[in-house]
VODOBA-218645 format. One line per 2 residues: number of its first residue (from 1); for each residue x, y, z of C-alpha. Coordinates in nm, 3 decimals, always signed. Layout:
BEGIN
NUM	X Y Z; ...;
This chain:
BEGIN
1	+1.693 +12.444 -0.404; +1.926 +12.684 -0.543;
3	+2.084 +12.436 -0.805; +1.721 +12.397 -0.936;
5	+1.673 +12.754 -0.957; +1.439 +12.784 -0.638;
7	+1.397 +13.152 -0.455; +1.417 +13.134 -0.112;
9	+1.062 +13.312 -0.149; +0.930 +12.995 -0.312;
11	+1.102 +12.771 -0.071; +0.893 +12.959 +0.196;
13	+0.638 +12.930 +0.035; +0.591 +12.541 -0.040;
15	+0.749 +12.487 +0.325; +1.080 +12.326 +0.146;
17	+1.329 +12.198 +0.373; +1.557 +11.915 +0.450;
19	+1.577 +11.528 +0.550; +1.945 +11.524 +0.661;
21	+2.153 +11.214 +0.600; +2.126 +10.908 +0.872;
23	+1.902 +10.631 +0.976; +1.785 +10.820 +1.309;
25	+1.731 +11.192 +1.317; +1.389 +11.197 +1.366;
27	+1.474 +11.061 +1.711; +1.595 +11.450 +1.796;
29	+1.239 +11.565 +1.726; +1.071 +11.309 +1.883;
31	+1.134 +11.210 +2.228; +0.925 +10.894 +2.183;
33	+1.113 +10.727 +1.858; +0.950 +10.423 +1.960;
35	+0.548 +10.572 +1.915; +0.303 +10.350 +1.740;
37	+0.165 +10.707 +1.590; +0.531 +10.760 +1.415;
39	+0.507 +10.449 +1.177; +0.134 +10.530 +1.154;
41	+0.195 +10.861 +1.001; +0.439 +10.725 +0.777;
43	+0.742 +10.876 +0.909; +0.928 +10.612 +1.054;
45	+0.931 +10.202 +0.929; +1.086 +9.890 +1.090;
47	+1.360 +9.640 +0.905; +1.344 +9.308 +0.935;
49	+1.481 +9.266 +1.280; +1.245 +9.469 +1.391;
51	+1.472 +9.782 +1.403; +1.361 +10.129 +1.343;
53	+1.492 +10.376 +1.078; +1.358 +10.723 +0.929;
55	+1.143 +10.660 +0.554; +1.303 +11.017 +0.457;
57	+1.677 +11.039 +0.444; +1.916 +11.268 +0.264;
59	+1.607 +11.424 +0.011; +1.458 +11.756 -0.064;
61	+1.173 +11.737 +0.200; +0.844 +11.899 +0.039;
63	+0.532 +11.903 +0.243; +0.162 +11.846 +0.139;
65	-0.063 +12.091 +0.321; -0.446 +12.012 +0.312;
67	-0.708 +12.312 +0.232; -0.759 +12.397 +0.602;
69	-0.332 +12.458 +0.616; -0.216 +12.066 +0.824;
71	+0.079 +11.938 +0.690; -0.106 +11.559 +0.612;
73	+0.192 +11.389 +0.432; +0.542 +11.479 +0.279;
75	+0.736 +11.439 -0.071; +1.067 +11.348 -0.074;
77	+1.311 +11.438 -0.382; +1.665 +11.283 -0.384;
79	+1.936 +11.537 -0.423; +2.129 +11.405 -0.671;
81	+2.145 +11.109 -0.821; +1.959 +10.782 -0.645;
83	+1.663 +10.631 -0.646; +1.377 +10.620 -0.613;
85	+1.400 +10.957 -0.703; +1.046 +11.033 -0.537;
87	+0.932 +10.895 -0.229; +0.629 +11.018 -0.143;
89	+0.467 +10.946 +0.185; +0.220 +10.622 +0.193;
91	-0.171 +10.626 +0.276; -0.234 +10.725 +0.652;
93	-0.551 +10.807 +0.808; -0.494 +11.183 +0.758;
95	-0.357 +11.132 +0.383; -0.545 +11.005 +0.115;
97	-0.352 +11.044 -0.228; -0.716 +11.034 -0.421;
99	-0.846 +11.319 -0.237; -0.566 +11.539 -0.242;
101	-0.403 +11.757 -0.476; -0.040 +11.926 -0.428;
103	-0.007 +12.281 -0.409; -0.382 +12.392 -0.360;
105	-0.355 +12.592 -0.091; -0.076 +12.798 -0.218;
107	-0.248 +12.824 -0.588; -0.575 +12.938 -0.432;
109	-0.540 +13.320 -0.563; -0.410 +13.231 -0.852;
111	-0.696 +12.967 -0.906; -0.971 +13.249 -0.838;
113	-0.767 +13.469 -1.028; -0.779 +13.262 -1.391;
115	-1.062 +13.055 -1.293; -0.851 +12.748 -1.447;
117	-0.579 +12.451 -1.249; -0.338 +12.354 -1.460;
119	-0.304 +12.001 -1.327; +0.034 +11.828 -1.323;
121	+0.225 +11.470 -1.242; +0.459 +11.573 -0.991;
123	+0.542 +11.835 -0.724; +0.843 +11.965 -0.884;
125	+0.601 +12.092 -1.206; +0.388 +12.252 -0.934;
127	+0.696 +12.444 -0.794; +0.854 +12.514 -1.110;
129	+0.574 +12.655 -1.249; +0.514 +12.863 -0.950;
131	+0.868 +13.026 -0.974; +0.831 +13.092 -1.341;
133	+0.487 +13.278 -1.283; +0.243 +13.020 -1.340;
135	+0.047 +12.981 -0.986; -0.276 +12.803 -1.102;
137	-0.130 +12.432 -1.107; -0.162 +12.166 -0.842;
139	-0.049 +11.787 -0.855; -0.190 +11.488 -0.820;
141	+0.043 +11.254 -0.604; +0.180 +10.914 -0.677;
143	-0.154 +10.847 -0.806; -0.401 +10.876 -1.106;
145	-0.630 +11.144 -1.118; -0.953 +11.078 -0.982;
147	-1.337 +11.162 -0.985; -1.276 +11.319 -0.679;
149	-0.968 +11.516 -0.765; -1.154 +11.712 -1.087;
151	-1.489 +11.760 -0.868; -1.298 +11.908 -0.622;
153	-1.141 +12.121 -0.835; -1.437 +12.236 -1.095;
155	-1.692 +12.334 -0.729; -1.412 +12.615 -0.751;
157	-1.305 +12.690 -1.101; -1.483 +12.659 -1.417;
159	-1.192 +12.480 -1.620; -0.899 +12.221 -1.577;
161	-0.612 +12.178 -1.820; -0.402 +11.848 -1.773;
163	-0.023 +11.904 -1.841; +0.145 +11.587 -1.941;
165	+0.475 +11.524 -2.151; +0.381 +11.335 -2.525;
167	+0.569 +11.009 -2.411; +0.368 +10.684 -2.338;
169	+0.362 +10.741 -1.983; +0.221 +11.054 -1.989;
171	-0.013 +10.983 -2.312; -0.133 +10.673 -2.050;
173	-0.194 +10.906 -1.774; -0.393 +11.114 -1.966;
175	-0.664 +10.886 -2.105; -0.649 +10.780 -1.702;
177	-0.737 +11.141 -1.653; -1.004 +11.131 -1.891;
179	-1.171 +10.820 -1.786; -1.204 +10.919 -1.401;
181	-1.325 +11.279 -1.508; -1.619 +11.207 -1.770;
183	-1.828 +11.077 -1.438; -1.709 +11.409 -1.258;
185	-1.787 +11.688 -1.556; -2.003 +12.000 -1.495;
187	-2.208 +12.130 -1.753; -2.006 +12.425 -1.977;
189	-1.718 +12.354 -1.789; -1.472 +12.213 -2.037;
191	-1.133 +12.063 -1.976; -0.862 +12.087 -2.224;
193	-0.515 +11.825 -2.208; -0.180 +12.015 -2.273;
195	+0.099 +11.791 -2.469; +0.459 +11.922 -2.415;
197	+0.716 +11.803 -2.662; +0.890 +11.547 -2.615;
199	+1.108 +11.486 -2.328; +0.982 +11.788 -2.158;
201	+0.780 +11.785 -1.818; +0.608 +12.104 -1.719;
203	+0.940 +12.140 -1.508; +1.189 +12.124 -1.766;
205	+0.981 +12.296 -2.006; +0.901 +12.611 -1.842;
207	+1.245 +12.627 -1.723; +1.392 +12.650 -2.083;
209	+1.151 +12.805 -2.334; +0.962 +13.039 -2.011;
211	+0.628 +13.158 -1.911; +0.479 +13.309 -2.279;
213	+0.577 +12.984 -2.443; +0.428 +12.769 -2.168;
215	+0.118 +12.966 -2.168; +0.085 +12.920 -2.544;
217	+0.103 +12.574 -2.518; -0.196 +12.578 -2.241;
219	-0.384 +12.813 -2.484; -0.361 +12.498 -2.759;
221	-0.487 +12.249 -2.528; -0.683 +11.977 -2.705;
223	-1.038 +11.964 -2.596; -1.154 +11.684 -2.394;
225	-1.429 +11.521 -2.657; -1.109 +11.573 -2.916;
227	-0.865 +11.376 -2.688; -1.164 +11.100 -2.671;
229	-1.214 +11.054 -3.048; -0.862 +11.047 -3.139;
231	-0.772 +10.806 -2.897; -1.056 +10.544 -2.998;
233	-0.993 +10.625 -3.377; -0.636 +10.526 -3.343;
235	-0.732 +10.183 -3.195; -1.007 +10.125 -3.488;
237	-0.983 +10.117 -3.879; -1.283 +10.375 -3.984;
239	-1.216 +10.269 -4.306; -1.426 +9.987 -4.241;
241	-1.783 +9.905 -4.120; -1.633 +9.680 -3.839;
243	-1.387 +9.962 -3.735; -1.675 +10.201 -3.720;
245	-1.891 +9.952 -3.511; -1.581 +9.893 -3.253;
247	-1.520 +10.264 -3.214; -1.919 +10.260 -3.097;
249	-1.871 +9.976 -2.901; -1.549 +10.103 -2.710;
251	-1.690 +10.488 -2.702; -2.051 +10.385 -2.519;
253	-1.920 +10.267 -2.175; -1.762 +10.627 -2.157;
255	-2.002 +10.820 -2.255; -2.241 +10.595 -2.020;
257	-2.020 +10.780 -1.761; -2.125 +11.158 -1.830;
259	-2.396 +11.287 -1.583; -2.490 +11.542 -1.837;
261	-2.639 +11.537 -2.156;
């Protein structure tokens, strides 16, 4: 935590702890290693042979708390250098990775507060952010956002603001963002998407330019119908009538998709 910059206060406060190296530790906490439940909640998995080993070893052990304050599922964050660098834990009965968001509870004052969630890719952006002064952002986790996600969030706050970096992946996760939240937008409740430059998470960036900076990029964000347009324009020529008539053609399904005029 401390080679990242982490407080101890922060570490409290997203619950940070430890997976220590080995194949067996959890066998320490649990007297029944051999429990049915264990592989069910994703803690535990079996080799080939039929073995047992622990799915977290030697990471940066973060866990995800539902509103109502259970610990549902963990995210795992190699130390150094390894991979896969996150290892987050898979779909149990009491996680669900497209109803959950990382980092809610602990944003919730923050979220009433600015009446806005900055929403980012990964847990580490959350946590950054939160150190740096930025407490309104949750996560999505290991997953695309989803109707449910942005419906969740806009019953509570009037405004969302996806952080992404400008590389493919994050340009891709984006108009994935968009897609899944047309169906799930409130009236007058806009949502904005935040670019970084490149090679810059929300992580990295607030980490080396600080809060004002990172806060004037969120005041820039480009507007959800703007994100649309350019996106389909780029993928049509407008110079032309069969351009035009494409961009129509690949626009309608999406806007087929808005509940509200």
């Amino acid at each position: 935590c401390k080679k990242r910059g982490l407080t101890g206060e922060i570490a409290a406060r997203y619950g940070i702890g430890y997976a220590p190296d080995g194949w067996n530790n959890l066998k320490t906490v649990f007297s029944d290693y051999d429990s049915d439940e264990l592989k069910i909640a994703g803690l535990i998995l079996d080799n080939e042979s039929g073995r047992r080993y622990d799915r977290f070893r030697d990471r940066l052990m973060i866990p995800i708390i539902n509103p109502k304050g259970d610990i549902i599922g963990f995210g795992g964050r190699v130390i150094d250098q390894g991979e896969p660098k996150y290892l987050n834990s898979p779909e149990t009965p009491l996680f669900e990775k497209g109803r959950e968001l990382f980092g809610l509870p602990q944003a919730r004052q923050a979220l009433r507060e600015t009446n806005t969630a900055i929403v980012t890719e990964g847990y580490m952006d959350v946590i950054a952010l939160a150190q740096n002064g930025v407490g309104n952002a949750v996560a999505t986790l290991g997953t695309a956002t989803t109707p449910t996600h942005v419906q969740k969030l806009l019953r509570q706050m009037d405004r969302i603001d996806f952080c992404l970096d400008s590389e493919n992946a994050g340009r891709k996760a984006a108009w994935r963002a968009l897609e899944n939240a047309l169906e799930a937008l409130a009236d007058n409740k806009p949502i904005g998407f935040v670019f970084l430059p490149a090679e810059h998470d929300p992580d990295s960036f607030i980490r080396e330019y600080g809060k004002a900076e990172f806060d004037r990029q969120v005041t820039q964000a480009m507007p959800l119908s703007d994100f649309l347009l350019r996106e389909l324009a780029q993928r049509c020529d407008l110079t032309s009538a069969e351009g035009k008539a494409k961009l129509i053609y690949e626009a309608k399904p999406l806007l087929l998709k808005l509940p509200t005029p």
